[in-house]
C-alpha positions in Angstrom: 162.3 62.3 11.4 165.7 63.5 11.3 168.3 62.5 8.8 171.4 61.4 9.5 174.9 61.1 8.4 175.6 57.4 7.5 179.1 56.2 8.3 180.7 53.1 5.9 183.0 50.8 7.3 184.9 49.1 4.4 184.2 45.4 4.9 187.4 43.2 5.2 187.9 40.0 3.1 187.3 36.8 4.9 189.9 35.2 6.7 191.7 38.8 6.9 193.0 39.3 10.8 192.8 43.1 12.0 196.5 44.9 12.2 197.4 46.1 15.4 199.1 49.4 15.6 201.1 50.5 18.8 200.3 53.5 20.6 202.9 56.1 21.4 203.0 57.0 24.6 204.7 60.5 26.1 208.2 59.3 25.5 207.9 58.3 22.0 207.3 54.6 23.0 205.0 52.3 22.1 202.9 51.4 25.1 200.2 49.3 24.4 198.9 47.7 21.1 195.0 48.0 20.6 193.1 47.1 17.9 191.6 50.0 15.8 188.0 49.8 16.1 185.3 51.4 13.1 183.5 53.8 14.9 179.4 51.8 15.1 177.2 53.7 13.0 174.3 55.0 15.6 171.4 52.4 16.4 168.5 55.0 15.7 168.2 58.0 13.8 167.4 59.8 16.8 170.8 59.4 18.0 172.6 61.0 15.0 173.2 64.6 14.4 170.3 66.1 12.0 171.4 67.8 8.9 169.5 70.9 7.8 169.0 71.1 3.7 166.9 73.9 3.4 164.1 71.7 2.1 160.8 69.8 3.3 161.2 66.3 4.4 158.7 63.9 3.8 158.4 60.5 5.1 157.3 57.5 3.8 156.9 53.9 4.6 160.2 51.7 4.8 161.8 55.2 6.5 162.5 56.1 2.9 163.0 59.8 3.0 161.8 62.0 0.3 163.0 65.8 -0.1 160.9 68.5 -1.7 161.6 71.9 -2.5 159.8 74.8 -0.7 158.2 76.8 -3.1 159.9 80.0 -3.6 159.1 83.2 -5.0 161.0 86.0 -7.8 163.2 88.5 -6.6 161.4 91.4 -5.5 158.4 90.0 -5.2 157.7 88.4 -1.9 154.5 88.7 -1.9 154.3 86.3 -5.4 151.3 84.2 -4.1 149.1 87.2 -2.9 149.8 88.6 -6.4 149.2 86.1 -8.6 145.6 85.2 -7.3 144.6 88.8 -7.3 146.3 88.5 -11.0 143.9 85.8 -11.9 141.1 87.5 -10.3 141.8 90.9 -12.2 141.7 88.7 -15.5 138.6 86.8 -15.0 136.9 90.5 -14.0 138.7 91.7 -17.9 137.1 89.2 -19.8 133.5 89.1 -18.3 133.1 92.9 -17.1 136.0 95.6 -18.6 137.2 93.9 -21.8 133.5 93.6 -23.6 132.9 97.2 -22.3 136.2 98.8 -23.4 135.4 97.0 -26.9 132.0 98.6 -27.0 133.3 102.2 -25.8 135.9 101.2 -29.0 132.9 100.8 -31.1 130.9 103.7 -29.9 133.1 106.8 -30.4 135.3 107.8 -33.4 139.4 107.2 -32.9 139.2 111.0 -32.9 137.2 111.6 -29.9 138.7 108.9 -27.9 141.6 110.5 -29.0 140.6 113.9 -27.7 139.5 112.8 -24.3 143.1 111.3 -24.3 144.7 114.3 -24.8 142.2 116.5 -22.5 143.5 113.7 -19.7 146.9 114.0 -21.0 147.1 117.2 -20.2 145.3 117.3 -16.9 148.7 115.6 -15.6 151.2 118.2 -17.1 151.6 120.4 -13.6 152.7 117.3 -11.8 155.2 116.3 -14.9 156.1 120.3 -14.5 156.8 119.8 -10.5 158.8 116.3 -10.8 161.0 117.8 -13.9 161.9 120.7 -11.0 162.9 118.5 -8.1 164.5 116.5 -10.4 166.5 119.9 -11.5 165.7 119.6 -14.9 164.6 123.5 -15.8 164.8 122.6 -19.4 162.3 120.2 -19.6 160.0 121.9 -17.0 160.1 124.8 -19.0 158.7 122.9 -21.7 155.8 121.2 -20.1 154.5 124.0 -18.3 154.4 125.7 -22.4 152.6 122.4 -23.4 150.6 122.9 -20.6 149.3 126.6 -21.4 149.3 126.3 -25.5 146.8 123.3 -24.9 144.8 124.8 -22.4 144.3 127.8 -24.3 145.0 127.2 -28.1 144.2 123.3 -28.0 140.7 123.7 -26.4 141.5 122.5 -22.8 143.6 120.1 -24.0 141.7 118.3 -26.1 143.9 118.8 -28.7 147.8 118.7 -28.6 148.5 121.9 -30.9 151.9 122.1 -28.8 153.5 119.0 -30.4 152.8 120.6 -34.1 154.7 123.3 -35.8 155.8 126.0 -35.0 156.2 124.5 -31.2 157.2 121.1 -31.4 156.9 120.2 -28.2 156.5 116.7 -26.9 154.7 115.1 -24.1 156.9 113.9 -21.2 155.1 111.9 -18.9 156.7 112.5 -15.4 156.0 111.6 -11.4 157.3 111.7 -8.1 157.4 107.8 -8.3 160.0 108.8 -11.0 161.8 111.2 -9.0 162.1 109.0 -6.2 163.7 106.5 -8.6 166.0 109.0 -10.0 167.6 110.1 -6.5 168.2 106.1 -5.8 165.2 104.9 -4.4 164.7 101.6 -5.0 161.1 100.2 -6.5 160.5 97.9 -2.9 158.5 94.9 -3.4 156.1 94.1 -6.4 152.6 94.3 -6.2 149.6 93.6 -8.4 146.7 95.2 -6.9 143.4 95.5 -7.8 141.9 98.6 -10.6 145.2 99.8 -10.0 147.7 96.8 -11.8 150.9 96.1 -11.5 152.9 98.5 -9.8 155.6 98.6 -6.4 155.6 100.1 -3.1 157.7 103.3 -4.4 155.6 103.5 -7.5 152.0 103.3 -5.0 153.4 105.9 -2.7 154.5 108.0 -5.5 151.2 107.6 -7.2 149.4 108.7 -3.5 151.1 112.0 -3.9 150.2 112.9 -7.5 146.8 112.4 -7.3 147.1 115.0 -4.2 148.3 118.0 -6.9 145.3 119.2 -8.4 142.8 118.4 -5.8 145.1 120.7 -3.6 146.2 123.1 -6.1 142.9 123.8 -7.6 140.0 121.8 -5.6 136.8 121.8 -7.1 136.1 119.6 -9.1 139.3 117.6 -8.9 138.4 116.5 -5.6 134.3 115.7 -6.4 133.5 112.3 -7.0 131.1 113.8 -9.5 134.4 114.1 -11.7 136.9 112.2 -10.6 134.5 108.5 -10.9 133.2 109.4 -14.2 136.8 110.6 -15.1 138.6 107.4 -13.8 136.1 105.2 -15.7 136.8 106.7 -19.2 140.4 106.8 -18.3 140.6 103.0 -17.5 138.4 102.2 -20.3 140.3 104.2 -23.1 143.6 102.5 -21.5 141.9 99.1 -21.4 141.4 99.5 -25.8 144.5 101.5 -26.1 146.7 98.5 -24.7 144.1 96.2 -26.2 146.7 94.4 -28.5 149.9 94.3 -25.9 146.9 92.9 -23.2 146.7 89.6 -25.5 150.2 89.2 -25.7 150.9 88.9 -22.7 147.8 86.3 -22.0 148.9 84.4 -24.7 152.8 83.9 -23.2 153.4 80.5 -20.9 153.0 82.7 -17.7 151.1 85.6 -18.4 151.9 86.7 -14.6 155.3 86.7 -15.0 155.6 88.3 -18.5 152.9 91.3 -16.6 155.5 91.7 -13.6 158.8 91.7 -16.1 157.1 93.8 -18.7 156.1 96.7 -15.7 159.1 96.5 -13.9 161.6 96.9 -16.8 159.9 99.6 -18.4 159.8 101.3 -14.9 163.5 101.0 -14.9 163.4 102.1 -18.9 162.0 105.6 -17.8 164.0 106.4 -14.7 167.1 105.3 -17.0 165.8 107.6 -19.6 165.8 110.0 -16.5 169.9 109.8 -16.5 170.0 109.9 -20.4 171.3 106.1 -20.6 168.2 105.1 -22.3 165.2 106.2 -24.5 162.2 105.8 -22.6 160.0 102.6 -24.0 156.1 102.0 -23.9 155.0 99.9 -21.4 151.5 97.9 -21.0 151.0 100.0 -17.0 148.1 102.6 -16.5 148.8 106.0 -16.9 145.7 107.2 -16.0 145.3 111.0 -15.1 146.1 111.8 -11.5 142.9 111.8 -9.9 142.3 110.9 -6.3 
């Protein structure tokens, strides 16, 4: 059903006789005198000329017409609907499965070894933080990560522990990726996605995550490209991030749209560390995995 302008013709008081105004003709003249008619409103709605709103129309009896909004989604994330069920799906999977697992892995081990298989991961990602700081022509700051890189390795016991953020080195960690560096030469994050054991993240931050997880399998194979290491190794990694980010987790449940407050909370600290990339910001924690770059 279509709707259609209505068109008002003032009503006249009784007893009130219609004006006649002349026409002019081509010489100025008046040549006839007509009444003025009110155009007739159109007998059907079908006859009018349909108006699109942008909306739904709905109709019910008595031709009443009722207009509802389409739902619509946030900027930058299109694919809102998709998300948010796999949202919901991920978060019924955390409190029956990974939460009460991460909580007895918590339990289990000491703060310091967590802490050191932390670290050993930690430092597992250093040559692509090394790489990325190069494209992004910062020779500084890859200088410094490939150091961190070897005093670790060597001195800190594979990496275990971080003896290059101490004295006499001082050295801190700078977590790094081409996801970053394709942010830092303009390109933009692309639509939003929450996907599952992988979380909140965007197309540019997937791909970017694609080609880090390719470094050490192709720069030193075996076993960073075994599934005998890299399942065992992504478990502990998600498990130790799942009690690390334990208490920002419950935040964010506890907030009117825990969806929403996951997809602003990734996306502006995404945008916090490529701005930290141009030195208008310092970078800021954010609740999104940064597991080791395993494939």
């Amino acid at each position: 059903m279509a709707i259609v302008p209505v068109l008002f013709q003032e009503t006249a008081p009784v007893g009130h006789v219609p004006q006649e105004v002349p026409a002019i003709g081509s010489e100025g003249e008046a040549t006839s005198a007509n009444p003025v008619e009110a155009p007739t409103p159109p007998s059907s709605p079908e006859e009018g000329l349909p108006i699109d709103i942008g909306a739904e129309q709905q109709t019910v009896e008595h031709n009443d017409i009722v207009v509802t909004a389409r739902p619509g989604h946030a900027p930058g994330d299109p694919l809102q609907a998709v998300n948010a069920q796999a949202f919901a799906i991920t978060q019924t999977v955390d409190k029956a499965v990974v939460a009460p697992v991460a909580m007895t892995y918590q339990r289990a081990l000491p703060g310091s070894v967590r802490g050191a298989i932390r670290n050993f991961f930690n430092n597992l990602a250093e040559p692509v933080a090394f790489l990325n700081f190069l494209v992004q022509l910062k020779p500084g700051k890859a200088a410094e990560t490939a150091g961190r890189f070897a005093i670790n390795t060597t001195v800190g016991v594979a990496g275990m522990i971080d003896v290059a953020r101490k004295k006499p080195f001082k050295l801190p960690r700078r977590s790094n990726g081409f996801a970053n560096t394709l942010g830092y030469y303009g390109v933009k994050p692309g639509p939003f996605l929450f996907l599952p054991l992988i979380g909140p993240t965007t197309v540019r931050d997937l791909i970017g995550l694609g080609i880090d997880r390719m470094v050490l399998p192709s720069a030193f194979g075996q076993p960073f490209n075994q599934p005998t290491y890299t399942v065992p190794a992504s478990i502990v990694g998600s498990l130790d991030y799942r009690v690390q980010f334990d208490s920002q987790l419950r935040e964010l449940k506890d907030t009117p749209d825990p969806y929403a407050a996951s997809r602003r909370n990734y996306l502006e600290g995404r945008q916090a560390e490529i701005d930290a990339l141009h030195g208008r910001t310092s970078p800021q924690p954010i609740t999104r995995r940064t597991l080791p770059v395993f494939p």
